[in-house]
C-alpha positions in Angstrom: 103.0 255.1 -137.8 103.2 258.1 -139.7 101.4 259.1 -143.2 104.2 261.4 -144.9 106.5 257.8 -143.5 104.0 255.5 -145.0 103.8 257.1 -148.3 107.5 256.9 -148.7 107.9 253.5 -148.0 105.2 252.4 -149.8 106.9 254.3 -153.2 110.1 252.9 -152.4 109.3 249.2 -151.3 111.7 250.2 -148.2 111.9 247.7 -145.3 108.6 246.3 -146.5 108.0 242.4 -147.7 106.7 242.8 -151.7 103.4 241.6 -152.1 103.6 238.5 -153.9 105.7 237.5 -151.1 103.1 238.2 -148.8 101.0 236.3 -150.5 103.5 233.4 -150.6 103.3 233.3 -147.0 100.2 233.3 -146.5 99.9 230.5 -149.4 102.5 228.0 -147.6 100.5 228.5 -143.9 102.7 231.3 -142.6 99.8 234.0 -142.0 101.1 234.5 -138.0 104.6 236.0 -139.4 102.5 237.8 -141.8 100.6 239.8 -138.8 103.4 240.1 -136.9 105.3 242.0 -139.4 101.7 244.0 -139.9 102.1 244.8 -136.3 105.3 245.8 -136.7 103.9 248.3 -139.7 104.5 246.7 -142.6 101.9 248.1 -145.1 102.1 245.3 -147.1 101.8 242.4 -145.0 98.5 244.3 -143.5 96.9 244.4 -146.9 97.5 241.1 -147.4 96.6 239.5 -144.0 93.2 242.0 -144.7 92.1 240.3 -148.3 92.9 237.1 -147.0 90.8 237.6 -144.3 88.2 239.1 -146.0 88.8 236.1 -148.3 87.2 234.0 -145.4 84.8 236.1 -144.8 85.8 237.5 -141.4 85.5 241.3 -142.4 85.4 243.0 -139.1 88.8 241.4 -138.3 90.1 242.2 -141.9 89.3 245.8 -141.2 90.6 245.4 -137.3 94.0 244.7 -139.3 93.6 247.7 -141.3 93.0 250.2 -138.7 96.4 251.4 -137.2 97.0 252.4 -140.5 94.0 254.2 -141.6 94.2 256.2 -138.2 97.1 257.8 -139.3 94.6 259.8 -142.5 97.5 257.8 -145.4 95.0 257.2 -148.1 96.7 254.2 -149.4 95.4 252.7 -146.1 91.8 254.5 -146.5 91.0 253.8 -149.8 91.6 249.9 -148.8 89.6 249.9 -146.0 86.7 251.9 -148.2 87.2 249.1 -150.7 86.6 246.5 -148.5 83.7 248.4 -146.6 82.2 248.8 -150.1 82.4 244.7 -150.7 80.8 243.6 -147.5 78.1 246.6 -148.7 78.8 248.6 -146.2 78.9 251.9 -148.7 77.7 254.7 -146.7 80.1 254.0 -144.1 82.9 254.0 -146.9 81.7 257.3 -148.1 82.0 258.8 -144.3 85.7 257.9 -144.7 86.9 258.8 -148.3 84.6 262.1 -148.5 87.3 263.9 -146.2 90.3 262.9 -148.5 88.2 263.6 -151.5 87.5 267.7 -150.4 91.2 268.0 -149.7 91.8 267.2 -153.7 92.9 263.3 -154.0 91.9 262.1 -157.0 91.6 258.3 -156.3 89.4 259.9 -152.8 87.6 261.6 -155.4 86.8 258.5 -157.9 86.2 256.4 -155.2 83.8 258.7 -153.5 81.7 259.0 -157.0 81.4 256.0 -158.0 80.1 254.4 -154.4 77.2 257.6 -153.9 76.2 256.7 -157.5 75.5 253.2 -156.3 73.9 254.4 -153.5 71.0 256.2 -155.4 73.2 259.5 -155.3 74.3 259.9 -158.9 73.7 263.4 -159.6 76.0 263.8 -156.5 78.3 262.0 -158.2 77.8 264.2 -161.6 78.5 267.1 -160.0 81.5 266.2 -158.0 83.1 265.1 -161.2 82.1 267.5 -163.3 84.2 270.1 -163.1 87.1 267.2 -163.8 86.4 266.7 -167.0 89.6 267.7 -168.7 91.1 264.6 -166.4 91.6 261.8 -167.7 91.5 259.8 -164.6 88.1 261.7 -163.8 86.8 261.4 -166.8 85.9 258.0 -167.6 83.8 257.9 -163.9 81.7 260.6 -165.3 80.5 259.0 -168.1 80.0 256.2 -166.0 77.8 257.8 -163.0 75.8 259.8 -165.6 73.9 256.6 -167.0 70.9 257.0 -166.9 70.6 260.9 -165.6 69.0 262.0 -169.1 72.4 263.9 -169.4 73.8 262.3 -172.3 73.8 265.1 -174.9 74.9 267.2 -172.3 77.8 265.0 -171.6 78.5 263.8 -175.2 78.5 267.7 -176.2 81.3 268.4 -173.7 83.5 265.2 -174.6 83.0 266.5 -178.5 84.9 269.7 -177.8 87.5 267.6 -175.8 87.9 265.5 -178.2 89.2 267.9 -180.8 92.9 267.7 -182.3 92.9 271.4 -182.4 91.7 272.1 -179.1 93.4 275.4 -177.8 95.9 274.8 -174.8 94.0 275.6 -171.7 97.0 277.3 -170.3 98.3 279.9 -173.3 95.6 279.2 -175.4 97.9 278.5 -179.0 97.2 275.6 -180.9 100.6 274.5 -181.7 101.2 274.1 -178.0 102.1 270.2 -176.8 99.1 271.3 -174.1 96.7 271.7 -177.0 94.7 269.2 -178.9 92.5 266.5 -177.2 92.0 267.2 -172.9 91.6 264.5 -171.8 93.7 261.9 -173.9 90.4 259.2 -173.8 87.7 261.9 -174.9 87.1 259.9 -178.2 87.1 256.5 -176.8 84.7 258.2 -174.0 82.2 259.9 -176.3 81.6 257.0 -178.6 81.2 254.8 -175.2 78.3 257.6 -175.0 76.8 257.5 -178.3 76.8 253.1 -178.1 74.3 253.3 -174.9 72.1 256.0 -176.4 71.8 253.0 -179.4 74.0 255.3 -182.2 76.9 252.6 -183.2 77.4 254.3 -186.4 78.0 257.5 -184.9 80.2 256.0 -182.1 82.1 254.5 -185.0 82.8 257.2 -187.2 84.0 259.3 -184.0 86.8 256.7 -183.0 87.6 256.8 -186.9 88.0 260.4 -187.3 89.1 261.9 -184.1 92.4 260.3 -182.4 92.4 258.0 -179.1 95.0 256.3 -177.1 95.0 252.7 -177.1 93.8 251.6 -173.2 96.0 248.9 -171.0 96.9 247.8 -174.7 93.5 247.7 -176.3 91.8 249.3 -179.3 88.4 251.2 -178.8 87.5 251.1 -182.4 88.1 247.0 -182.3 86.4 245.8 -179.1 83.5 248.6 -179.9 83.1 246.7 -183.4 83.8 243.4 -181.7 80.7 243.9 -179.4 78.4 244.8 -182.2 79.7 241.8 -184.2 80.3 243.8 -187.3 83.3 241.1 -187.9 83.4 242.7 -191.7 84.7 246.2 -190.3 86.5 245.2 -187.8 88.8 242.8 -189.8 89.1 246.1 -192.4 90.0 247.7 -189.4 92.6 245.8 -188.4 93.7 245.3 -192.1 94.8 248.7 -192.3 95.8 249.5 -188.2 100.0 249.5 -188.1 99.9 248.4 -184.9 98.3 244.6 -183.7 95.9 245.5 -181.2 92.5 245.4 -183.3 94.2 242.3 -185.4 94.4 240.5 -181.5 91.2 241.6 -181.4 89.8 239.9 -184.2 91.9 237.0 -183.4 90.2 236.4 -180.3 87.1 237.0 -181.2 87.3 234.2 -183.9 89.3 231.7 -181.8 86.4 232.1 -179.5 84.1 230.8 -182.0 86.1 227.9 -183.2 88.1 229.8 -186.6 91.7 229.0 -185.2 91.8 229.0 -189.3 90.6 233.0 -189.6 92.3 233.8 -186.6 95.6 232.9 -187.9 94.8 235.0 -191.0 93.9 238.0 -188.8 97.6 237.8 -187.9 99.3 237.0 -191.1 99.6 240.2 -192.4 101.2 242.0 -189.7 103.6 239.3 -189.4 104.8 239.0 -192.8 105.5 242.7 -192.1 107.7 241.7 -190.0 106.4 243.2 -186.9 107.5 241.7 -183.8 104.7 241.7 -181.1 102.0 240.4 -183.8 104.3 237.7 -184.8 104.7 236.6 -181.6 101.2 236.7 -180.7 100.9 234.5 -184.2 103.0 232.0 -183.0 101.5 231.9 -179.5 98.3 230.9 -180.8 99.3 228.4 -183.1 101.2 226.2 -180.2 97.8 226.8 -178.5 96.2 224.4 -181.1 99.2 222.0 -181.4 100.7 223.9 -184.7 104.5 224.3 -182.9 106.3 223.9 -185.8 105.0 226.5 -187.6 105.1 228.7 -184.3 108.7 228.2 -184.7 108.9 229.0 -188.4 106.8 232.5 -187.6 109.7 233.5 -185.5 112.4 232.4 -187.2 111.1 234.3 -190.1 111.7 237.7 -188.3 115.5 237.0 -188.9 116.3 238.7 -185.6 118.6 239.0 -182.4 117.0 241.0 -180.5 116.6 239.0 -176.9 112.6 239.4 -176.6 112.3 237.9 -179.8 115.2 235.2 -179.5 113.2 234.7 -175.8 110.0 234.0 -177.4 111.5 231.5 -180.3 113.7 229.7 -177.5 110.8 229.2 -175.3 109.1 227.5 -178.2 112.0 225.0 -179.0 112.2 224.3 -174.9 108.5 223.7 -175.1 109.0 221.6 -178.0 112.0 219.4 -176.6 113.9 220.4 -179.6 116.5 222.4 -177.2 118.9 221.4 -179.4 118.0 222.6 -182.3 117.6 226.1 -180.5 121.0 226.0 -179.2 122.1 225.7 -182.6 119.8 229.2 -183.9 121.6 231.0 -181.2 125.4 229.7 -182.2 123.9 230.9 -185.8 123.4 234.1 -184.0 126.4 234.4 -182.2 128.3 233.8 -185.3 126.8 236.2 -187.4 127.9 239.4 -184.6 130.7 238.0 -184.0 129.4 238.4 -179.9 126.8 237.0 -177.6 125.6 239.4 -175.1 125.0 238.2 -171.6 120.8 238.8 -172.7 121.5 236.0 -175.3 123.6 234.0 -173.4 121.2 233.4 -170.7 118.7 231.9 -172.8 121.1 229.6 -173.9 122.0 228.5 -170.4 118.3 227.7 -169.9 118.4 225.5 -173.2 121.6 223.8 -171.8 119.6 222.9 -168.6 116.4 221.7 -170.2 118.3 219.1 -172.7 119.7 218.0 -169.5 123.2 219.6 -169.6 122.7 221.8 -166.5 126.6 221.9 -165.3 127.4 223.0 -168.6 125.2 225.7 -168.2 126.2 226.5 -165.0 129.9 226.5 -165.8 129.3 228.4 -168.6 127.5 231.5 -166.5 130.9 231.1 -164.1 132.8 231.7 -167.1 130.8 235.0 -168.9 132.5 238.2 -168.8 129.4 239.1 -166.7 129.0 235.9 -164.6 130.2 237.8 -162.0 127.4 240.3 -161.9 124.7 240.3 -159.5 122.1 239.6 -162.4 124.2 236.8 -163.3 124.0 235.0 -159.8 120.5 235.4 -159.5 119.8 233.7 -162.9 122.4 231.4 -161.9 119.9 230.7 -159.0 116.9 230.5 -160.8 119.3 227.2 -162.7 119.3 225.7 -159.9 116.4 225.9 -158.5 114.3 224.7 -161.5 116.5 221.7 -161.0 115.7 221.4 -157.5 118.9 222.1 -156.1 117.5 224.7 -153.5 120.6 224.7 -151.4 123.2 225.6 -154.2 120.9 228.0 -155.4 120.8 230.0 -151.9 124.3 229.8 -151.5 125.2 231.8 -155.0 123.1 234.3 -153.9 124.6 237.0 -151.4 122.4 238.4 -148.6 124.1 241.3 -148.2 123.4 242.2 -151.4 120.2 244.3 -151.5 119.7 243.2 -155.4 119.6 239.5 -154.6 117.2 240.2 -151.2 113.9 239.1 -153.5 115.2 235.9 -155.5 116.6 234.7 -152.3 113.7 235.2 -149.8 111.8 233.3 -152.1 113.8 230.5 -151.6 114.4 230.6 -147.8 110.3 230.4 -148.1 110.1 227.7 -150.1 112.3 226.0 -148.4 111.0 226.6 -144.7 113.5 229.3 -143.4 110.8 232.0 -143.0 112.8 233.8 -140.2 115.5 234.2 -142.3 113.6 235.4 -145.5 112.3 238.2 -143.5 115.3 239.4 -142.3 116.5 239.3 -145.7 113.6 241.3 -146.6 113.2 243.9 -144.2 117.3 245.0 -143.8 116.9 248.4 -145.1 118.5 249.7 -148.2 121.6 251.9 -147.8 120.6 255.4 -148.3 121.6 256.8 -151.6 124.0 259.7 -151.1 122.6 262.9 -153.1 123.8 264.0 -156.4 126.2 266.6 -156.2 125.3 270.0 -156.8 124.8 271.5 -160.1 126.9 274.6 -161.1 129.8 275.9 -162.7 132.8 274.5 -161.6 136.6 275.7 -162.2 138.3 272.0 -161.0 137.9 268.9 -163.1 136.3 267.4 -163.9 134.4 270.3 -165.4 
């Protein structure tokens, strides 16, 4: 095995079984093909067998399965191996094997490295190995983290002030109009009032996320769950009162739900949804059909008055879950009528109405008949039909195994139903190679 070889396949998925597959073999007793195709160098299929041993607490063979792969210096291979090391407490040994990749300049090396020395007793190690990263985003949020309880706070807090500045200078040219300007790194805020809330100074913590600007994080709000932990329920539902966006009204809405006010929780949402915005109506509607309230789920989609598929998705699910298929086949010819066209997005969710009011052969007649039922996307939802109806074997033979877009839907069949041999090969055929574009540059022939 080769690192620069490993690195490629694992970016392009190349030859390799996906990991939820993986895991679907190992889940229905098939953990011998899963090491053979480790063996055989199949990244994935070696992480897997590794947690699953780990799982079961045999570490040393976990890390056995691991080793071809971090003898070859791929980081993808050492930083698993570290992380497992670091699990069965075996840090100092996982430092000895990141430290190398972490000098050479990998970042995750670098994280990695800093965060286990602090948890060995080595945080000002750790400071100092991060510090120079603090315009890094990635590196960033570690450093606040190993600097706990260094007396380095104001220190710390004082450089994440500048950073956090919308009229920062660009490092690089130094203008303030440049898109390289304004806050380095992009969490700064959300980083400095983390800061200021374990030296005790919530107000101040506040009022920084409220004047300085912060990126929301994996699709949360700083301001809301910083206000959430305090309980301060009274700001945080202004706060979400005047956010455009639905993260600190979800927010709320949890936080209530959690305490029993399905009743407030639903408020936290109404605005937003009467505004017609999509995600927070949808978020509105799941939490009603959480506490038995379907109909007026329905009637919180319905109100957006839209085609769009995500949303039609969403208010179709709701009928299926309902049993009132029907009437959402009946929304959709409403739809269809009104453009004059229904899209192969939209008519999909209809076929899946058609099969759960028990009409699956018109369904599937119907996808034969769409202008795209012949399309490769087409088959494979055709599949999926059949499959929910337990027709296994029709479903595998609609899907072509030639065809490197159908390789995933159908290998999950072939498993499911016992043909492991034959998923695998369907797995691991490799891809075509993709011929390269053609060369930009003038040109006298057409087309020009």
């Amino acid at each position: 095995m080769d690192a620069t070889e490993l690195d490629h396949r694992y970016r392009t998925r190349d030859g390799w079984i996906p990991p939820d597959l993986v895991a679907r073999l190992i889940d229905r007793g098939h953990a011998d093909t899963v090491r053979e195709r480790a063996l055989d160098g199949d990244w994935f299929c070696a992480r897997g067998l590794a947690r699953y041993l780990a799982g079961q607490g045999r570490g040393e063979v976990a890390l056995a399965a691991l080793a071809p792969y971090v003898a070859t210096g791929w980081w993808g291979a050492v930083g698993e191996s570290a992380e497992l090391l670091d699990r069965t407490g075996r840090t100092e040994e996982a430092v000895r094997l990141v430290r190398p990749h972490a000098e050479a300049g990998e970042r995750s090396a670098l994280r990695h490295l800093a965060l286990a020395l602090s948890r060995q007793g080595h945080a000002e190690e750790a400071y100092a190995l991060l510090r120079p990263h603090i315009g890094d985003w990635f590196l960033a949020a570690p450093l606040v983290e190993v600097s706990a309880g260094l007396g380095r706070d104001e220190e710390v807090a004082a450089l994440l002030r500048d950073r956090a500045r919308p009229d920062r200078p660009c490092e690089r040219c130094g203008g303030t109009q440049c898109p390289g300007g304004g806050a380095r790194p992009s969490n700064a805020a959300a980083l400095l009032a983390a800061v200021l809330e374990r030296q005790g100074r919530t107000d101040e913590a506040v009022e920084v996320l409220r004047t300085h600007p912060y990126a929301p994080v994996d699709g949360g709000d700083p301001l809301a769950e910083l206000l959430a932990r305090h309980d301060r329920i009274d700001d945080l539902r202004a706060h979400a009162a005047a956010s455009y966006d639905e993260y600190a009204a979800r927010r709320l809405a949890e936080l209530l739900e959690s305490r029993g006010d399905v009743v407030g929780a639903v408020e936290a949402y109404r605005p937003h949804a009467a505004a017609g915005r999509g995600r927070a109506s949808i978020l509105l509607a799941r939490l009603l059909s959480r506490h038995g309230r379907g109909h007026e789920a329905v009637d919180v989609m319905r109100a957006l008055d839209s085609a769009d598929d995500w949303i039609l998705d969403e208010l179709c699910a709701l009928y299926a879950a309902q049993d009132r298929a029907e009437e959402g086949l009946a929304h959709l010819d409403a739809v269809k009528a009104r453009r004059g066209r229904e899209e192969w997005e939209i008519f999909r969710l209809r076929a899946h109405l058609l099969a759960g009011c028990g009409r699956l052969d018109e369904a599937v007649e119907g996808i034969r008949a769409h202008l795209e039922g012949a399309a490769p996307y087409a088959a494979e939802e055709l599949a999926r039909l059949l499959a929910d109806a337990g027709r296994l074997g029709e479903a595998v033979a609609v899907l072509d195994p030639e065809l490197p877009d159908h390789a995933r839907a159908l290998a999950e069949l072939l498993v499911d139903l016992g043909r492991i041999d034959e998923a695998v090969a369907v797995l691991c055929r490799p891809r075509p190679p993709i011929p390269p574009p053609d060369p930009a540059g003038y040109s006298d022939c057409p087309p020009f």
